[in-house]
C-alpha positions in Angstrom: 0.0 0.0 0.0 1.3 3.2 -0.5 2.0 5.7 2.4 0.3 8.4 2.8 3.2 10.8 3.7 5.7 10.4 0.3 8.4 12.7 2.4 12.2 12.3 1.0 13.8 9.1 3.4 16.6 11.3 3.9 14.6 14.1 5.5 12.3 11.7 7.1 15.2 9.5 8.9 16.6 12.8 10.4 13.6 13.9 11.7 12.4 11.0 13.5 15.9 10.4 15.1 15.9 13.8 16.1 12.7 13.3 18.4 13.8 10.3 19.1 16.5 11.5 21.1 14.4 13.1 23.7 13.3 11.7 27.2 11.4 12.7 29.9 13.2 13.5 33.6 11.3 16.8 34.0 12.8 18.3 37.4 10.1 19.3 40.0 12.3 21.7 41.5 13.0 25.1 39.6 12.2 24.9 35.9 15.6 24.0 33.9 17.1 26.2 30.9 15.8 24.5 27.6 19.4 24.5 25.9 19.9 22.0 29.7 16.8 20.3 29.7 17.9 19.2 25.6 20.8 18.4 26.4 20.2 15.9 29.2 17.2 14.5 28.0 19.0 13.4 24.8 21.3 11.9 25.9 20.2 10.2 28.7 18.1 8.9 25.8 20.9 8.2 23.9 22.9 5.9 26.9 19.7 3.7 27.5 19.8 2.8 24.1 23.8 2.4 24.2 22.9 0.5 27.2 20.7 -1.8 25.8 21.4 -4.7 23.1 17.8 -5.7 22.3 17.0 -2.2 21.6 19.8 -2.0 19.2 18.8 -5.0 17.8 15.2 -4.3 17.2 13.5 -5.5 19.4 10.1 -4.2 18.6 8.3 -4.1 21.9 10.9 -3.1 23.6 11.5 0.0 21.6 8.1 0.8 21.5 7.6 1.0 25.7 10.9 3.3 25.3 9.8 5.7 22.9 6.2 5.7 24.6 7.6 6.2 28.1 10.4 8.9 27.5 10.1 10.3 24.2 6.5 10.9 24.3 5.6 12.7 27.7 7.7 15.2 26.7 6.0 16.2 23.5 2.6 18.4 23.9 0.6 16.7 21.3 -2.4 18.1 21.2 -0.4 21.5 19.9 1.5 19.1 17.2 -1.9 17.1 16.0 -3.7 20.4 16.1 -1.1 22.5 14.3 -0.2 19.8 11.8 -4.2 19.5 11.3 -4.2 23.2 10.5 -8.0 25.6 10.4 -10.3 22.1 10.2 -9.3 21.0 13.2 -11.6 24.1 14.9 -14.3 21.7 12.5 -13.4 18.3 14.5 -15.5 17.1 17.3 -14.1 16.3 20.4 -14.1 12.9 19.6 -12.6 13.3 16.6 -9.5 15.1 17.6 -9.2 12.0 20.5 -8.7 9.7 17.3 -6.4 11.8 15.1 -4.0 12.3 18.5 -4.3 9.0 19.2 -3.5 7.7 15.6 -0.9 10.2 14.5 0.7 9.7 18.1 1.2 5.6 17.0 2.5 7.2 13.6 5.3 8.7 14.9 6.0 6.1 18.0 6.4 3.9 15.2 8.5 5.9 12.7 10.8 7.1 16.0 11.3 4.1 17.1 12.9 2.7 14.0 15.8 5.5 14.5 16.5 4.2 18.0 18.2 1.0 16.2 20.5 3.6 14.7 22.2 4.9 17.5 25.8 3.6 18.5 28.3 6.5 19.1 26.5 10.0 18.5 26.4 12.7 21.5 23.7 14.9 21.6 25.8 19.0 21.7 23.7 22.1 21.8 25.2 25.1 19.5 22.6 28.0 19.9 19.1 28.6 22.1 17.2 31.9 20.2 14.4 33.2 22.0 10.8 33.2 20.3 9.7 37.2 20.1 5.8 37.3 21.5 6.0 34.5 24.0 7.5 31.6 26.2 8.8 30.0 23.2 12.5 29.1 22.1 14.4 27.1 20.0 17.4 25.5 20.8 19.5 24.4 18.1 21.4 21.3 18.1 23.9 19.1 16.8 23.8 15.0 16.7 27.6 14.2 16.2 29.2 10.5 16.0 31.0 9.0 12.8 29.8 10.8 9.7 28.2 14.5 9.1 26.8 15.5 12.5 22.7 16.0 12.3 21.3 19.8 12.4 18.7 19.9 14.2 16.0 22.9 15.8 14.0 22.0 19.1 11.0 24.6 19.4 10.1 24.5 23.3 7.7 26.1 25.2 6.3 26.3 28.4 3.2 25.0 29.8 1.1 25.0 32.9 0.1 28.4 34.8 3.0 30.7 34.3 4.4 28.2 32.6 5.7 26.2 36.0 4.8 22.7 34.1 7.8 22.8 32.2 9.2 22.6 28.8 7.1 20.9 25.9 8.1 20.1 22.5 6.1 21.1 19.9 8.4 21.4 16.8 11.7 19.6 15.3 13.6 21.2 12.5 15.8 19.3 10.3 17.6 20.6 7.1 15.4 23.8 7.4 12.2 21.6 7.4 9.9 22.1 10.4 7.8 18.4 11.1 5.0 20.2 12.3 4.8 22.1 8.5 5.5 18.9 6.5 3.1 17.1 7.9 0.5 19.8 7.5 1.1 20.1 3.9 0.4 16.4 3.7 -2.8 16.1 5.7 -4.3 19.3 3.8 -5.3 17.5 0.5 -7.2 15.0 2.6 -9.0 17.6 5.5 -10.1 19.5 2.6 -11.3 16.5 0.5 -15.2 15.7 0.6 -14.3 13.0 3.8 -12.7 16.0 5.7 -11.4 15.0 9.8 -13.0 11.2 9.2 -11.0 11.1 6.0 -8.0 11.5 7.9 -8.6 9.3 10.7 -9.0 6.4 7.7 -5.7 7.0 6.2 -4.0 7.6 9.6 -5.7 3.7 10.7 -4.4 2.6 7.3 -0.8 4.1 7.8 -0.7 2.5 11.8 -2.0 -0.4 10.3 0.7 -1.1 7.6 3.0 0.2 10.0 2.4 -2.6 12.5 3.1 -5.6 9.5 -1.2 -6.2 9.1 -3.3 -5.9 6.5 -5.9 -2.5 6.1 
């Protein structure tokens, strides 16, 4: 079956490690400084999976609970379904927007977790944090380095809670100058704005999960 989301492998690969790389461990005490917070995260991330040969060899469930359980707590994804949804997702009924988080969030679990197999040698080393004008938002530029070209890639962060004390979210990844929140939207648009609309999205993201997961649609 063909996927629904024909981005270049190359891009894609990138952009899916670079989440991948990021855990929870959210302090409790006094809220950390992103260009901090991304640096530990990843690679804490990165030394379990050092850590661990059945990860490295693919083992499916077990890459699966790791991505679920410290990659995903730390992304706010109702802000990355609804943004990647674009203006129809004011149209979806709260129902609706339960499925498309729950099926775009399997998506990408998947699609991370195939990047986690990758890693061997790379550090995680942050080059630049640029404050976002008009908010609590940054983005902290990083750089994935082991044997080869190092990885460029842009964390947008922002802050949640009241006052923002909940901590640091991600709700954006930049790789090569392509934002995933963007690419995605540009894919899921032709299918919102078909005659199926949300429902028609849901479908094809089932289909995708489905095909992902080795069973038939």
């Amino acid at each position: 079956m063909k996927t629904l989301f024909p981005v270049a492998a190359s891009i894609m690969a990138s952009v899916v490690t670079s989440i991948a790389l990021v855990a929870p461990a959210q302090a409790q005490q006094a809220l950390p400084a992103p260009d901090a917070w991304v640096r530990q995260i990843s690679n804490d991330v990165i030394d379990s999976v050092k850590a661990d040969k059945a990860i490295q060899g693919g083992d499916v469930s077990k890459i699966l609970t790791l991505v679920d359980t410290k990659v995903m707590p730390n992304v706010n994804f109702e802000v990355v379904t609804r943004s990647a949804v674009g203006p129809k997702w004011r149209e979806a009924s709260a129902e609706q927007r339960t499925k498309l988080q729950g099926e775009f969030k399997m998506l990408l679990v998947r699609v991370y977790a195939g990047a986690l197999t990758q890693i061997r040698d790379q550090t995680a080393e942050i080059t630049k944090t640029l404050p976002v004008q008009g908010g609590n938002q940054v983005v902290v530029q990083s750089e994935v380095r082991g044997k080869g070209e190092p990885i460029k890639l842009d964390y947008r962060l922002d802050k949640f809670g009241e006052a923002g004390k909940d901590g640091w979210k991600i709700i954006d990844v930049n790789v090569g100058g392509i934002w995933l929140v963007q690419s995605y939207r540009s894919q899921f648009a032709p299918v919102v704005g078909g005659a199926g609309g949300i429902d028609a999205l849901i479908t094809r993201l089932v289909e995708q999960n489905k095909s992902a997961a080795g069973t038939k649609s």
